[in-house]
N, C-alpha and C positions, 0 to 999 in steps of 0.2 A: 330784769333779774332772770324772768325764764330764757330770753337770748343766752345771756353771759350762760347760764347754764347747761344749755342744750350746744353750745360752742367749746364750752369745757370738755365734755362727753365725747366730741369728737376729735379732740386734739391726738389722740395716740393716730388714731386712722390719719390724722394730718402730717405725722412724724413717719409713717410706716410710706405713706405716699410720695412724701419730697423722696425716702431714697430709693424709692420704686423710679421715678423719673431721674432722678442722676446716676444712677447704677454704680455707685463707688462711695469708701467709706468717707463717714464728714465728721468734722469736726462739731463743738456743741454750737460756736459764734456761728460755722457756716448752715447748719440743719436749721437755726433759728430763723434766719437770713431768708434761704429758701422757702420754707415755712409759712413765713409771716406770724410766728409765734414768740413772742418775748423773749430773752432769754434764760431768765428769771422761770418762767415758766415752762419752757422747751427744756429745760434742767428736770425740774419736778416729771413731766412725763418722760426722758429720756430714763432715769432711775427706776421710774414704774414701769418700764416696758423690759429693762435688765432686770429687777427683780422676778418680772416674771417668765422668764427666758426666753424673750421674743429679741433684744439684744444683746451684742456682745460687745467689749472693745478690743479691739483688735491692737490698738496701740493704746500709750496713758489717756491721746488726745481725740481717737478720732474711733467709730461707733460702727454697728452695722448689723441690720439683722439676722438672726438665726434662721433653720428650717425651720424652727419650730411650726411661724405661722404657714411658711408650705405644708405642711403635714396637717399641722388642723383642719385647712382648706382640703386638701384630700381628701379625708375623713369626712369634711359636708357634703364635698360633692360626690363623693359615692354614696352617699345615703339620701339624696334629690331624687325626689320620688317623680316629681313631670320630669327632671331627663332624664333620669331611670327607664320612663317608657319613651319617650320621644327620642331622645339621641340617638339610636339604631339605623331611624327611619328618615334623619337629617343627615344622620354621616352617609346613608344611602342614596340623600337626593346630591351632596355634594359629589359624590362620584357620579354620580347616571350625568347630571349636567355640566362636571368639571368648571362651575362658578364656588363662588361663596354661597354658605346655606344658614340660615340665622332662623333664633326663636327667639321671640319677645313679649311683654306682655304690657298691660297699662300700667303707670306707676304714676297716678297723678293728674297733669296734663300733658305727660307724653310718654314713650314707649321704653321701657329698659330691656336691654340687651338680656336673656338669659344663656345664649349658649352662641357661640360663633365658629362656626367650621371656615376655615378660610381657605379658597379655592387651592390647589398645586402649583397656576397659571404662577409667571412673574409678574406679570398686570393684574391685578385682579382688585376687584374689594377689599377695602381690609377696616374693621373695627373690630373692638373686643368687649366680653362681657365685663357688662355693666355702665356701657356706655348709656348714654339715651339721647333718645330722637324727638323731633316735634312729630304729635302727631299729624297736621296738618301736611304735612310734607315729606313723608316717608311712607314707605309702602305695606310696612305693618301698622302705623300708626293710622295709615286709610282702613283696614281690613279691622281695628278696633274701633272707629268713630262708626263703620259700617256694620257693626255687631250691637251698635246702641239703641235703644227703644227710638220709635219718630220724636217724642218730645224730649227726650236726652239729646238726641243728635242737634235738635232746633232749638233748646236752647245751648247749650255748648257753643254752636256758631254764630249765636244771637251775643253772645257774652265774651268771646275771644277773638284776639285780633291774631290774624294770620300772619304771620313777619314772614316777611322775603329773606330766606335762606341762600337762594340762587337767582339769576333771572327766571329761570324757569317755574320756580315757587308759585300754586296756584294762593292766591291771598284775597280771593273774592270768594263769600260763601258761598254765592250763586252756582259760580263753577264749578266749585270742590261738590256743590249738592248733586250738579250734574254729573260729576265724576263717578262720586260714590256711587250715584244710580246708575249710571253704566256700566260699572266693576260691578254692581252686585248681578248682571244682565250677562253679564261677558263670564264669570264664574271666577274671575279670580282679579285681585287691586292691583295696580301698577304705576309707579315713577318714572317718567326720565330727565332726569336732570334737574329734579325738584331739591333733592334735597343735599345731593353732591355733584357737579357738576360733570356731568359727563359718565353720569354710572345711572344703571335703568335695572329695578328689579321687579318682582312679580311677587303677589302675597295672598296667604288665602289663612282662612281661619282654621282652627282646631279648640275643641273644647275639650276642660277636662277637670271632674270634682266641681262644676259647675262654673269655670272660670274661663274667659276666651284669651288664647294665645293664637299668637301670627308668627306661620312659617315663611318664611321670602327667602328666594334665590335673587344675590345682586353682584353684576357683573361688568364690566366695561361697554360703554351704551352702543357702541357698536356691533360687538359680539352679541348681547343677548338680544338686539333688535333683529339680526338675523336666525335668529335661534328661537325667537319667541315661542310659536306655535311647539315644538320639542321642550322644551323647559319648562310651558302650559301644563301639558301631558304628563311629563314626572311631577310637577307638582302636584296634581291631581290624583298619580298614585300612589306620592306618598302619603297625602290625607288617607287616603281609602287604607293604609296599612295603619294607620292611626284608629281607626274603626272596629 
């Protein structure tokens, strides 16, 4: 009963989503279709997301949402109090390194996207907030397992299996233990090709209200492997402008 009902809950986010991915309007059989929602029931939420002018119909048959929820979103994220002061100093490191620059934090047992600057380059990184990452295999995801107490860190590895992302995916605790302790020696975490194949970034932590978030710059693995030691160095003064 609490499933069926904690599924209920998110059904509008599951209607706002299908037409987030097919970017044109749909009809109610095809939103359902997409969906994976009844139709019977993709009725019932298609009506509660019109009456509350998040849709519109644009024709008798076929739907599509308003600005409204762009403007609601507006209105949150100018009022986000960690990008409020962080963003400045991420749109600053995407410029000084001309890669991607991303914040994220834990959400669980892996990393959610809070902000993503995506480089200028035509090759480049590319995610967007509110994705999420393992943390075992990304390089904010390293920079939060390496902000956990020894016995948080030892049991979490003791108790989760590392799944292979990539070949490159480290999935033996042993090594990730060595990893961590050499990121935390070298002053800053790093992937290549752990967690996307062919792309290598760099992460370092920031605290704030007593919570730890991970800044990384991540770039085509070529380029930033040339560029490390540079891309080090801003990352290091963008922390210090976080201070």
């Amino acid at each position: 009963m609490k499933a069926d009902a904690g599924r209920s809950s998110l059904r509008g986010l599951d209607v706002l989503e299908t037409f987030g991915r097919a970017g044109k309007q749909l009809s109610l059989s095809v939103l359902a279709r997409l969906s994976g929602i009844p139709v019977s029931t993709c009725h019932g939420v298609v009506r509660a997301l019109e009456r509350r002018g998040f849709l519109y119909f644009a024709s008798p048959r076929e739907a599509y949402p308003t600005r409204k929820l762009l403007e609601l979103a507006a209105g949150i994220d100018a009022r986000d109090p960690v990008l409020a002061q962080l963003a400045p100093a991420l749109a600053a490191l995407r410029e000084e390194t001309g890669e991607t620059a991303l914040l994220g934090v834990r959400q669980g047992d892996a990393v959610l996207y809070l902000l993503v600057l995506e480089s200028p380059q035509a090759i480049r990184y590319t995610a967007h907030s509110g994705d999420r990452k393992p943390l075992h295999s990304s390089a904010i995801g390293k920079v939060l397992l390496g902000a956990m107490g020894e016995a948080e860190r030892q049991d979490w590895l003791g108790t989760h299996r590392l799944s292979r992302v990539t070949p490159s995916t480290i999935t033996s605790a042993r090594r990730l233990r060595a990893d961590l302790a050499a990121s935390l020696r070298r002053g800053y975490y790093l992937t290549r090709g752990e967690n996307v194949a062919d792309v290598m970034a760099l992460a370092a932590p920031v605290r704030r209200a007593g919570a730890v978030f991970g800044v990384a710059v991540a770039g085509p693995l070529h380029r930033m492997e040339a560029a490390e030691v540079r891309i080090a160095a801003r990352l290091r003064h963008c922390l210090r402008a976080f201070d």
